[in-house]
C-alpha positions in Angstrom: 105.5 113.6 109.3 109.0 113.3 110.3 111.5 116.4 110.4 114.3 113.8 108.1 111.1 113.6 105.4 110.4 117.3 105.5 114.0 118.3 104.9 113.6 116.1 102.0 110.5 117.1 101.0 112.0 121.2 101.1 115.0 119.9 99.2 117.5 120.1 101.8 118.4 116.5 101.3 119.6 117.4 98.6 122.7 118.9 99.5 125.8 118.2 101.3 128.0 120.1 103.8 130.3 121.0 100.6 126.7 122.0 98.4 125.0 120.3 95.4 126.8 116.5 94.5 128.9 116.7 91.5 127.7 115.5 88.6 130.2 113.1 88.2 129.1 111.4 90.9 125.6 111.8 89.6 126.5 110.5 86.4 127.8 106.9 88.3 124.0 106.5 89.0 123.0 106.8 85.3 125.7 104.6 84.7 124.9 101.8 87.0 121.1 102.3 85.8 122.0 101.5 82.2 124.1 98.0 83.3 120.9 96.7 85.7 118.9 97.8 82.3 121.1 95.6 80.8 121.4 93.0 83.2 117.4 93.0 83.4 117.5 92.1 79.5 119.4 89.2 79.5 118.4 88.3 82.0 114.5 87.8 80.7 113.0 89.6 84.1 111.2 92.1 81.8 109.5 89.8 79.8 105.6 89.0 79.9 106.3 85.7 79.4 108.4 85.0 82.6 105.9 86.9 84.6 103.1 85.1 83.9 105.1 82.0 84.6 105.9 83.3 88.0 102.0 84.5 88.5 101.1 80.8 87.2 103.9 79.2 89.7 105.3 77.1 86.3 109.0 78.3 87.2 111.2 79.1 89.7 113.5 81.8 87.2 111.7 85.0 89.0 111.9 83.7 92.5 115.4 82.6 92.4 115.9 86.4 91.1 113.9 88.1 93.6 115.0 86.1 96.2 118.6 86.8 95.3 117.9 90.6 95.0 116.2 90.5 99.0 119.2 88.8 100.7 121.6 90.9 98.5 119.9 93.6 99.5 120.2 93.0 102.8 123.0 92.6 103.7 124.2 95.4 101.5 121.9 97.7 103.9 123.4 96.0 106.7 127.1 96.8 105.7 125.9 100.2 104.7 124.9 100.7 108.1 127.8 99.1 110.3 130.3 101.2 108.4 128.6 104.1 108.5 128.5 105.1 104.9 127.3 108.1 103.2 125.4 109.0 100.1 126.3 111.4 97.3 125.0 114.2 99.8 127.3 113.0 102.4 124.3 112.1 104.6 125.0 109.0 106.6 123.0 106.0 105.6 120.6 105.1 108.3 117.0 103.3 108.2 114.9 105.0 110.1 112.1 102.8 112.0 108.8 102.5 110.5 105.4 103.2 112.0 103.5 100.2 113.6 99.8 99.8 112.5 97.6 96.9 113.8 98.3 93.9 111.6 100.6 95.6 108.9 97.4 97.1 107.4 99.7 99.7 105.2 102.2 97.4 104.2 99.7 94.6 102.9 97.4 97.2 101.3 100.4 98.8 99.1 101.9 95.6 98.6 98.4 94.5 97.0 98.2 97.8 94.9 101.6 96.8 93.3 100.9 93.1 92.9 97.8 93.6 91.6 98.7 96.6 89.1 101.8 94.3 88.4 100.1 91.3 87.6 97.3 93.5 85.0 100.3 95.1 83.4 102.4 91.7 83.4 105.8 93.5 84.2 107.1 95.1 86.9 107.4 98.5 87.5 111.6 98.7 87.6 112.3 97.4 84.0 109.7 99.8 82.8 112.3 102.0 80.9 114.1 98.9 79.6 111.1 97.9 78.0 110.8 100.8 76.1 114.1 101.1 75.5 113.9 97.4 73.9 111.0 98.8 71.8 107.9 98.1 73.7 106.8 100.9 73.0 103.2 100.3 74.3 105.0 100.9 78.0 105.0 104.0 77.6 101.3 104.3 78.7 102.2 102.5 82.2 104.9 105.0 82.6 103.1 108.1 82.0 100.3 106.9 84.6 103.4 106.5 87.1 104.8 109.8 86.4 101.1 111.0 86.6 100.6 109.2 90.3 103.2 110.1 91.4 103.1 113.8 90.7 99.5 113.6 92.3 101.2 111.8 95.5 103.3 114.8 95.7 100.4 117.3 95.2 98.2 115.3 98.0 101.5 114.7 100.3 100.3 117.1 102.8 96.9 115.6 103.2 97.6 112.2 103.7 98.3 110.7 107.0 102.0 109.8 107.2 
């Protein structure tokens, strides 16, 4: 485990030089949640319907969106990096290099978990609250068994090999 992931994990990341980030700036993060919400509504990502079609390969609609979301992506982390930038903490940005394991095996198993428990749920997991929000109320199972696996993550953390 990494010394940047333990400060995290004790909750110094949290914190700036100056202390705790306002909650104005905090609030900016709610805000831009609530517009991608939005954004995710019209435009149909949510929907059961357009994921099956892109499970099915009947329509391009997700991949031109996911597609669209990777390059934006990154060349936003790119920029984010050149210049140096700094989150509400006042941390720099950085991306810190990842582990090598033969053939990917970590990367391909998660990505496997997700697709998998994406394709039996028929969403993904990002517009989970904008589902519910839109009165899909049956999503609320999916995001109590997130909450749930992720609260056992944290309570395994230190037994797992990171």
């Amino acid at each position: 485990m990494s010394a940047d992931y333990r400060a995290d994990q004790d909750g110094a990341g949290l914190e700036s030089a100056e202390g705790r980030a306002s909650s104005v700036a905090w609030a900016g993060y709610l805000v831009a949640g609530v517009v991608l919400g939005i954004v995710f509504a019209k435009s149909e990502v949510m929907t059961w319907y357009r994921m099956q079609e892109m499970f099915r390969f009947q329509s391009f609609h997700m991949y031109g969106i996911i597609g669209t979301a990777v390059v934006v992506a990154g060349l936003a982390q790119v920029v984010l990096v050149r210049v140096r930038a700094r989150a509400l903490t006042g941390e720099v940005i950085a991306v810190s290099p990842k582990v090598a394991t033969p053939f990917g095996v970590r990367y391909w198993l998660g990505g496997t978990i997700l697709g998998m428990g994406w394709a039996l749920l028929g969403a993904c997991p990002g517009p989970i609250f904008t589902l519910i929000g839109a009165g899909h109320l049956v999503y609320v199972v999916p995001l109590a068994a997130a909450v749930a696996g992720t609260y056992l993550y944290g309570l395994m953390l230190r037994h797992l090999p990171h």
